[in-house]
LUMFIVO-629715 format. One record per atom (N, C-alpha, C): y, x, z. Coordinates in steps of 0.2 Angstrom, whole numbers, padded with zeros to 4 digits, always signed. Layout:
<rs>
YXZ;...
</rs>
This chain:
<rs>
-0411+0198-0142;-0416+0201-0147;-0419+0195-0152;-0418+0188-0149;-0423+0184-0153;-0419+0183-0159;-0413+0183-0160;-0407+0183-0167;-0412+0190-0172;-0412+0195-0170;-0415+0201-0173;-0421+0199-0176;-0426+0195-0172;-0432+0193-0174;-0431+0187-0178;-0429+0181-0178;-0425+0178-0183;-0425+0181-0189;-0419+0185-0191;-0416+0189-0195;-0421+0192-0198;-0428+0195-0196;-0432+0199-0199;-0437+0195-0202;-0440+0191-0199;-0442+0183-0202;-0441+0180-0210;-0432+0179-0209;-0430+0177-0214;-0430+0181-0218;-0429+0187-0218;-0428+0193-0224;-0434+0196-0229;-0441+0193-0223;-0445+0196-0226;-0447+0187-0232;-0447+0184-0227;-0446+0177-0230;-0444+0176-0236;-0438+0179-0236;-0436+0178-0245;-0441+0183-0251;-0443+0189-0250;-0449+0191-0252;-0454+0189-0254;-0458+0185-0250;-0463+0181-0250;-0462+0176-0255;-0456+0173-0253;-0455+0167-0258;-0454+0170-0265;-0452+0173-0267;-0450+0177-0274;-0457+0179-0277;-0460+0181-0273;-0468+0183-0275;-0473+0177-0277;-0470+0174-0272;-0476+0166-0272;-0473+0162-0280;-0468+0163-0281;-0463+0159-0285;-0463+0163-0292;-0466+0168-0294;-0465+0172-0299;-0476+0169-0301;-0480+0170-0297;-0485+0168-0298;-0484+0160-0300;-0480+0157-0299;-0480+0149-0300;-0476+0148-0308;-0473+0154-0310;-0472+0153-0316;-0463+0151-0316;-0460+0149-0311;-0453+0148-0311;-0451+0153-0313;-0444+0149-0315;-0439+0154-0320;-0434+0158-0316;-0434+0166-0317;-0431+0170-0311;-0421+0167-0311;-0422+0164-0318;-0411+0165-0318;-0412+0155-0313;-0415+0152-0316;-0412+0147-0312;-0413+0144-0305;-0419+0149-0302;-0421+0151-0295;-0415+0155-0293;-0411+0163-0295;-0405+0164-0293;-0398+0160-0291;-0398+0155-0301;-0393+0152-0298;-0393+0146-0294;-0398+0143-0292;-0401+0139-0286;-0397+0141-0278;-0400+0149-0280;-0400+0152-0272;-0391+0152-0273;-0387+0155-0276;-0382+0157-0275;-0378+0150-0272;-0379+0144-0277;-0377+0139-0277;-0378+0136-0268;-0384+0138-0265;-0384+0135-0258;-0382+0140-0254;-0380+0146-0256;-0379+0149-0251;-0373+0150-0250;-0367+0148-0257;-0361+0146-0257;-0359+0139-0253;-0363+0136-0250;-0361+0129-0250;-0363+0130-0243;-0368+0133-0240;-0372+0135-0233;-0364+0140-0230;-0365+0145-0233;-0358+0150-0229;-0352+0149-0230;-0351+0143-0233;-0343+0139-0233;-0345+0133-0226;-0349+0130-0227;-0349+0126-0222;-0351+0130-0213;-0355+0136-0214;-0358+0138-0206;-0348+0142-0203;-0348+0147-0208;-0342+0151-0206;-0335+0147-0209;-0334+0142-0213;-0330+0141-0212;-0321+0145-0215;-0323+0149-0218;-0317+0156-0220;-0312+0151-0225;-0306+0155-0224;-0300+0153-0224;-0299+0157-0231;-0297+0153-0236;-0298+0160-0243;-0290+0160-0243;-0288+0167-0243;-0282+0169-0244;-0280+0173-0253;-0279+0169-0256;-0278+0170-0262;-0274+0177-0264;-0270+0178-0261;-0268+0187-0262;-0273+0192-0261;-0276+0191-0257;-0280+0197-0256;-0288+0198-0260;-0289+0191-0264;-0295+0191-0268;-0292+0191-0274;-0286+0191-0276;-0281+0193-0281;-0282+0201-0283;-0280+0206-0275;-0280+0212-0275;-0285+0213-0276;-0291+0212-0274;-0298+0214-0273;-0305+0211-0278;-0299+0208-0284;-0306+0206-0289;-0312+0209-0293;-0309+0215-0292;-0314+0219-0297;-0318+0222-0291;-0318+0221-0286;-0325+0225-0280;-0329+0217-0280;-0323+0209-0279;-0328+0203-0280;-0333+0204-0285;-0329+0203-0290;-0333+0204-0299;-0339+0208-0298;-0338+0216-0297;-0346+0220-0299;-0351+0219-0290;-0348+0216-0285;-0351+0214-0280;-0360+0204-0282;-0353+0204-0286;-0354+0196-0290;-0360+0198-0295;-0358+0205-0298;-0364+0206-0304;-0374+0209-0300;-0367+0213-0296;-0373+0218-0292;-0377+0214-0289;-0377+0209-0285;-0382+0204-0282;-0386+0202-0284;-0386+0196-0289;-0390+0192-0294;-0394+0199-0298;-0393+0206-0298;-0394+0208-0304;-0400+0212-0300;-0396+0215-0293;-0402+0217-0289;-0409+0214-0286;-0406+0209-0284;-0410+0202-0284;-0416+0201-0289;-0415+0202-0295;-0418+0202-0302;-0424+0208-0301;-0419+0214-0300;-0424+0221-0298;-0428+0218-0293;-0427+0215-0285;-0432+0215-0280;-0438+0212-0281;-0436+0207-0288;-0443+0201-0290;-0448+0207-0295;-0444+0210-0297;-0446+0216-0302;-0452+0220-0297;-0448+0222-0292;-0451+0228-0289;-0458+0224-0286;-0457+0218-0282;-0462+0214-0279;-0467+0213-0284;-0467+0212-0293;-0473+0212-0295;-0476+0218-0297;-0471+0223-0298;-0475+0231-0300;-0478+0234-0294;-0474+0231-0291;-0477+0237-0285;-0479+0235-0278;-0478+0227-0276;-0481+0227-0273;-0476+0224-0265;-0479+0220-0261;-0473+0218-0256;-0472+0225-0250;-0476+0228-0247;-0477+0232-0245;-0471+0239-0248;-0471+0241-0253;-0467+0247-0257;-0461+0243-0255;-0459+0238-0261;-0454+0234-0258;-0448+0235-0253;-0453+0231-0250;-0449+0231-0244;-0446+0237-0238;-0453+0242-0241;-0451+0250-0238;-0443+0253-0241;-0445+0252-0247;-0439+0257-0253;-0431+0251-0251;-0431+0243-0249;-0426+0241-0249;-0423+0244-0242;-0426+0243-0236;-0426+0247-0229;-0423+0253-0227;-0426+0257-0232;-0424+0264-0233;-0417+0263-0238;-0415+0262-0239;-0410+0261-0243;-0402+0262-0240;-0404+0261-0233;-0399+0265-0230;-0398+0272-0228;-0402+0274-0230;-0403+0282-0230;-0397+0284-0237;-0397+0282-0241;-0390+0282-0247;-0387+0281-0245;-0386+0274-0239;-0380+0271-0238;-0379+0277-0232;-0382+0279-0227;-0378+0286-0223;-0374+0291-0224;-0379+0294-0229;-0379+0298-0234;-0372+0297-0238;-0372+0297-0242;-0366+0294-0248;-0358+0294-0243;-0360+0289-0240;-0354+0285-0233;-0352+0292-0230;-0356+0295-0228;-0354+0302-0221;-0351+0307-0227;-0351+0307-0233;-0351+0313-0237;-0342+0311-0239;-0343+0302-0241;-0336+0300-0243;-0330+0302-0237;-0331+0300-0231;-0329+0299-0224;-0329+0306-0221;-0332+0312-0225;-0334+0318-0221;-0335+0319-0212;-0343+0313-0214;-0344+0314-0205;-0347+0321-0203;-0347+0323-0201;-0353+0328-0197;-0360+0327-0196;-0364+0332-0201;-0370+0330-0200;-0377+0332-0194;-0375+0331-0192;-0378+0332-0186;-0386+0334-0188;-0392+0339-0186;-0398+0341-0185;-0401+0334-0187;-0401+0330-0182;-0405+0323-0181;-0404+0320-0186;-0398+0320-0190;-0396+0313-0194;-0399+0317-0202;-0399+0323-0203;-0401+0326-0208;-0411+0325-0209;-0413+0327-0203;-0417+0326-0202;-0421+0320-0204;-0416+0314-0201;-0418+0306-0201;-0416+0306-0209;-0413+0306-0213;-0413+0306-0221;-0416+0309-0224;-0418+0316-0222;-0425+0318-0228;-0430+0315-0228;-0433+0311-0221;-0438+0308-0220;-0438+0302-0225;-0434+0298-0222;-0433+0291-0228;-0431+0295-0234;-0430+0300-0238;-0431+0301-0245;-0438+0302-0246;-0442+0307-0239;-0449+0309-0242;-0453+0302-0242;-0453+0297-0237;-0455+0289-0236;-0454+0287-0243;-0449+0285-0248;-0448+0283-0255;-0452+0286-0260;-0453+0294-0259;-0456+0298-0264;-0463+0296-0262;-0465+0296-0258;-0472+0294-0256;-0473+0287-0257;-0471+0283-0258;-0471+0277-0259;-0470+0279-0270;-0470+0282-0271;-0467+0283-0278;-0475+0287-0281;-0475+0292-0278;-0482+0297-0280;-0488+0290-0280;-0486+0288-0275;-0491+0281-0275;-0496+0277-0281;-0488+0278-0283;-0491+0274-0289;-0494+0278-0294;-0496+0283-0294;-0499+0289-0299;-0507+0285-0303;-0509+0282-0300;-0518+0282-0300;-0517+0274-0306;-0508+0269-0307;-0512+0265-0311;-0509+0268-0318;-0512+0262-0320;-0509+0264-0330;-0501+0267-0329;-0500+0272-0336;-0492+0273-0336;-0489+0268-0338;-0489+0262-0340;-0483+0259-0342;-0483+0254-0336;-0488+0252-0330;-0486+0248-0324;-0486+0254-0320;-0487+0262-0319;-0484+0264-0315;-0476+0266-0315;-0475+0267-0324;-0466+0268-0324;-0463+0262-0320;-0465+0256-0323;-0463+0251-0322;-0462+0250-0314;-0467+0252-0310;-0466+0251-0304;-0461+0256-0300;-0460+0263-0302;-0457+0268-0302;-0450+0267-0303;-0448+0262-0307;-0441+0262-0311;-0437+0253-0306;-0441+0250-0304;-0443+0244-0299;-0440+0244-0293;-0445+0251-0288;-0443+0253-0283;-0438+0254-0282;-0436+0262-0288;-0430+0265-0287;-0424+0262-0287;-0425+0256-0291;-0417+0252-0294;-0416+0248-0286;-0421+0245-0285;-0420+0240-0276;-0420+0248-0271;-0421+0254-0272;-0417+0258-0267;-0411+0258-0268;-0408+0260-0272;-0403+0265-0275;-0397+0256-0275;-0398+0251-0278;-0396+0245-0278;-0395+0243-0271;-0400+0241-0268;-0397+0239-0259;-0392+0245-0258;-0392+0252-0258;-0388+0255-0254;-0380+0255-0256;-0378+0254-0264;-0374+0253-0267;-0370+0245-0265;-0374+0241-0264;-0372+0234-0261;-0368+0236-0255;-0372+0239-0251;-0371+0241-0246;-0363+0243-0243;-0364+0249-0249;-0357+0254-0248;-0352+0251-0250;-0351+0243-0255;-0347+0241-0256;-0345+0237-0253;-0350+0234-0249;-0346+0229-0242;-0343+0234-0239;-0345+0238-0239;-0342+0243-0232;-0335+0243-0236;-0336+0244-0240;-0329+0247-0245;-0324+0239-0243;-0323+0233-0244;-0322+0227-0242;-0319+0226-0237;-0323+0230-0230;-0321+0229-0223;-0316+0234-0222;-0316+0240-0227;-0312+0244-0224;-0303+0244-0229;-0305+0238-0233;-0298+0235-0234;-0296+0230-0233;-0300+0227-0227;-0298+0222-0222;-0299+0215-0224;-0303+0213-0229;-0304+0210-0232;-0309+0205-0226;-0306+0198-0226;-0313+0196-0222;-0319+0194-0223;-0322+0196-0220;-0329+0197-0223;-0332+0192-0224;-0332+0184-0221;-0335+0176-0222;-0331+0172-0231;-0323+0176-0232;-0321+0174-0239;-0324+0177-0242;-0323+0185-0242;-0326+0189-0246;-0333+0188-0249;-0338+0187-0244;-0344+0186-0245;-0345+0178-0249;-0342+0174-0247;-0341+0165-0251;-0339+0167-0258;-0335+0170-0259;-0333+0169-0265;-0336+0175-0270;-0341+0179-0267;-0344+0183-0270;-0351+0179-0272;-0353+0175-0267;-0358+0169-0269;-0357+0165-0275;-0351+0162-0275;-0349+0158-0277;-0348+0160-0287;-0344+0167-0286;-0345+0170-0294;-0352+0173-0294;-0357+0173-0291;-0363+0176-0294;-0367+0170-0294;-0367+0164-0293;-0369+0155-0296;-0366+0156-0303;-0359+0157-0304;-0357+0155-0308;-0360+0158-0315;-0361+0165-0314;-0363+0171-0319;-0372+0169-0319;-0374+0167-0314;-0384+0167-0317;-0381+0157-0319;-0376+0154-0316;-0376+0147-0322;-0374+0149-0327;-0372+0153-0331;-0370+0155-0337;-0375+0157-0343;-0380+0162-0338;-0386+0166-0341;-0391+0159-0342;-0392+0155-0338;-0396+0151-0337;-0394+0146-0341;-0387+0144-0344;-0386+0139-0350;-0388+0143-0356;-0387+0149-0357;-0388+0152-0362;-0394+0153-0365;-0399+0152-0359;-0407+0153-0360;-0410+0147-0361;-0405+0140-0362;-0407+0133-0364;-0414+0131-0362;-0416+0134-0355;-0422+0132-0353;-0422+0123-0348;-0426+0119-0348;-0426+0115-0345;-0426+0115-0333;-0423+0112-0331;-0424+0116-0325;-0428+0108-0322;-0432+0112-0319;-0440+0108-0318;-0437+0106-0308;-0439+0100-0309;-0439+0097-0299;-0440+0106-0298;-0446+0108-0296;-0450+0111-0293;-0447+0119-0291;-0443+0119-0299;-0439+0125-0298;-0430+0123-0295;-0430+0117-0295;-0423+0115-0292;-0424+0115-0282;-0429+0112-0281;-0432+0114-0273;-0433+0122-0273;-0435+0125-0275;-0436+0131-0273;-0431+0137-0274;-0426+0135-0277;-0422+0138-0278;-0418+0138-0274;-0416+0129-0269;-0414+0128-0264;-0415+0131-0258;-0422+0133-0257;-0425+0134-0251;-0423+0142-0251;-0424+0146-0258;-0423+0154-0259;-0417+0155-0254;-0410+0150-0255;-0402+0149-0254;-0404+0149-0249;-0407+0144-0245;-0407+0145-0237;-0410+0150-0233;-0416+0153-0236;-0419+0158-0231;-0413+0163-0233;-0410+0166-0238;-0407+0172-0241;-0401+0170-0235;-0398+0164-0235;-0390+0164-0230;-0395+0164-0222;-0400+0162-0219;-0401+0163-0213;-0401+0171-0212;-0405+0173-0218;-0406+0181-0215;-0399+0185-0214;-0394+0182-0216;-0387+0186-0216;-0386+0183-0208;-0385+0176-0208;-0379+0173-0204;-0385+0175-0197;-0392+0175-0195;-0394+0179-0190;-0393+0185-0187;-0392+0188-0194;-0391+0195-0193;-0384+0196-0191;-0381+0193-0192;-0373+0194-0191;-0371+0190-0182;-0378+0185-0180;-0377+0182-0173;-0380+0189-0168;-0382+0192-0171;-0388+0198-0168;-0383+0203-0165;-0379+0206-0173;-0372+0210-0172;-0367+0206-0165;-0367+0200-0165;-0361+0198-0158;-0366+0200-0153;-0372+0199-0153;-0376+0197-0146;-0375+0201-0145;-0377+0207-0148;-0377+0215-0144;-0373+0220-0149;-0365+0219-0148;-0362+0220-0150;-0361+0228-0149;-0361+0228-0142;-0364+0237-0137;-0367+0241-0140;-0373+0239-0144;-0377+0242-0145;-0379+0241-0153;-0374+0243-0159;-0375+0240-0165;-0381+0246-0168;-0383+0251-0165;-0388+0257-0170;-0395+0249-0165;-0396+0248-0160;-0400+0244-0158;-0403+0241-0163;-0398+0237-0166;-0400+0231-0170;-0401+0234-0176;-0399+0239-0181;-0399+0242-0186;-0408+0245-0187;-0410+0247-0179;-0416+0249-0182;-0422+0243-0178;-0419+0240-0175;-0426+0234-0174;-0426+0229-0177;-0421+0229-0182;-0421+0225-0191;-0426+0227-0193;-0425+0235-0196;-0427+0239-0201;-0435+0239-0200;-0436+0240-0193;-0443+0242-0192;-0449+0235-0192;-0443+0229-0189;-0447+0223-0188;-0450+0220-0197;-0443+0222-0200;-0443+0219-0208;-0451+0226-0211;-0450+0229-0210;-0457+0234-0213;-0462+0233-0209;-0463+0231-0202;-0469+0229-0200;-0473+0221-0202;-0468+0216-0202;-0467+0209-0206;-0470+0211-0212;-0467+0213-0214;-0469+0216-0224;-0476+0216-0224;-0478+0223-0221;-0483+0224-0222;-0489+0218-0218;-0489+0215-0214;-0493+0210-0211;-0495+0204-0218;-0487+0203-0221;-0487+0197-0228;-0491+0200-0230;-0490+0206-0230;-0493+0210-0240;-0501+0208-0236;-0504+0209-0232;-0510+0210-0229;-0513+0203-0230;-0510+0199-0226;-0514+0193-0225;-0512+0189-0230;-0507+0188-0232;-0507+0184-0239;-0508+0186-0246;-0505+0192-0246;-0507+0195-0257;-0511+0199-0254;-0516+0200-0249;-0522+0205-0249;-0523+0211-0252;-0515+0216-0253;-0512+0223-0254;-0518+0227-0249;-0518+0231-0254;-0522+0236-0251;-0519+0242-0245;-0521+0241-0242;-0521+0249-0235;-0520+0253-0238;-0517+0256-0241;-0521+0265-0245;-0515+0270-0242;-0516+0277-0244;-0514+0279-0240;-0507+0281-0240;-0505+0280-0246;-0497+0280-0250;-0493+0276-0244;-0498+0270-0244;-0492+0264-0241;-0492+0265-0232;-0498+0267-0229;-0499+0269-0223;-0492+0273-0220;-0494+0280-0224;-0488+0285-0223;-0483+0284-0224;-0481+0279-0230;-0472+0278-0233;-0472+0274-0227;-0475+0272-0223;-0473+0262-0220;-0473+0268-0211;-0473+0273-0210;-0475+0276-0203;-0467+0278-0204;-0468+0283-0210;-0462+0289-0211;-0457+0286-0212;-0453+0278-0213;-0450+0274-0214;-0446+0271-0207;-0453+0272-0203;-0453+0268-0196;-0447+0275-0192;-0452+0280-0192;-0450+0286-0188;-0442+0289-0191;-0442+0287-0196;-0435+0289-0201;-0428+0283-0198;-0431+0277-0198;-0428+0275-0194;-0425+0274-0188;-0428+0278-0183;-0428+0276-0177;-0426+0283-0176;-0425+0289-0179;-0422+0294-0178;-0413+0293-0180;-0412+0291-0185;-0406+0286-0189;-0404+0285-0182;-0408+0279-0179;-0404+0275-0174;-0401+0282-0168;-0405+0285-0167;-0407+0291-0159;-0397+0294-0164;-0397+0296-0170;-0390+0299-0173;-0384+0294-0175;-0387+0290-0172;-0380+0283-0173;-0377+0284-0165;
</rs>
């Protein structure tokens, strides 16, 4: 369990950082290509993959919008953290597998079972409540935050669906994953030459440090998946619920987010949506 807890750490950890980093003025493109650049250099060295050149040949076009979709969603979650708040955030990225169920079981024509229906309207109704939420500020920071959320829902579960999509053509997931790091450095180095901004010590460190917390969160989570190999809905929802608990303690004690009652309920109904999920896995 302590890999789990780890994992959930580090996840909310990059969060934070992106929050704190956005208040400090750093630039979002050369903070991402920072992170991708360590976390190309971090997953080549921890896992070690063996890059087999026919089959990244085959599978260029799922690397390519894998490589766009990252860095682009990445961009949305810095989005969503200022409009809305670390708390939302982190609810709507969490819930995000409520798509990814959903969509997957509909592709794969599973059977939906009382519980698992159940377990998805909840984590829709959590999103919407976390959405009405926003009603009470101005309309152009509540669309804002409304258009934020949605995109880090609807974007993690899309991520999501594609890796799965990757595994199930056998593609190894330590290559795949490197060289999807590796082209989405290269795509926000490109953005980042083109926007001729100066790249400052302070965002070269921090952009470093984004890369390590962003690869821990993976590479724990993935020591979490061996440990308790048995028990993989286990870890799916003591992820989910430790990352939304974590969440909401940062938002609290550090950016001094308000309790209200939007977030109380998204942040229960997210918890309970979860742990139903795990009861239909």
């Amino acid at each position: 369990m302590q890999f789990i807890l780890i994992a959930a750490l580090f996840s909310v950890s990059v969060s934070i950082a992106l929050k704190l980093y956005r208040q400090y003025g750093l630039n979002i493109v050369h903070l991402l290509t920072l992170n991708y650049l360590t976390a190309s250099v971090l997953c080549f060295l921890w896992f070690k993959p063996s890059f087999n050149v026919a089959q990244l040949e085959h599978s260029w076009w799922l690397i390519g919008a894998l490589a766009i979709l990252l860095p682009s969603i990445f961009w949305c979650l810095d989005r969503a953290l200022h409009h809305a708040g670390l708390i939302k955030t982190e609810v709507a990225q969490r819930l995000s597998v409520v798509l990814t169920i959903l969509v997957s079981s509909l592709i794969y024509q599973e059977q939906f079972s009382a519980l698992k229906i159940f377990g998805i309207v909840l984590g829709v109704v959590a999103v919407l409540i976390m959405l009405i939420g926003q009603g009470g500020a101005k309309s152009s920071q509540s669309m804002a935050a409304w258009l934020s959320i949605l995109s880090v829902w609807v974007g993690y579960a899309l991520i999501d669906l594609l890796f799965k999509y990757t595994s199930g053509l056998g593609l190894q997931f330590a290559m795949s994953l490197n060289a999807i790091f590796i082209c989405s450095a290269l795509l926000c180095l490109a953005v980042a030459l083109f926007q001729s901004q100066v790249l400052t010590s302070k965002t070269l460190l921090a952009g470093m440090l984004l890369g390590v917390l962003n690869f821990a969160n993976i590479a724990f989570y993935l020591y979490a998946h061996r440990q308790l190999s048995d028990s993989p809905a286990l870890v799916f929802a003591s992820m989910n619920i430790l990352v939304v608990c974590f969440g909401i303690l940062a938002a609290v004690l550090i950016f001094k987010e308000q309790l209200n009652r939007s977030r109380v309920v998204g942040g229960m109904l997210a918890i309970i949506a979860v742990l139903i999920l795990m009861q239909a896995m």
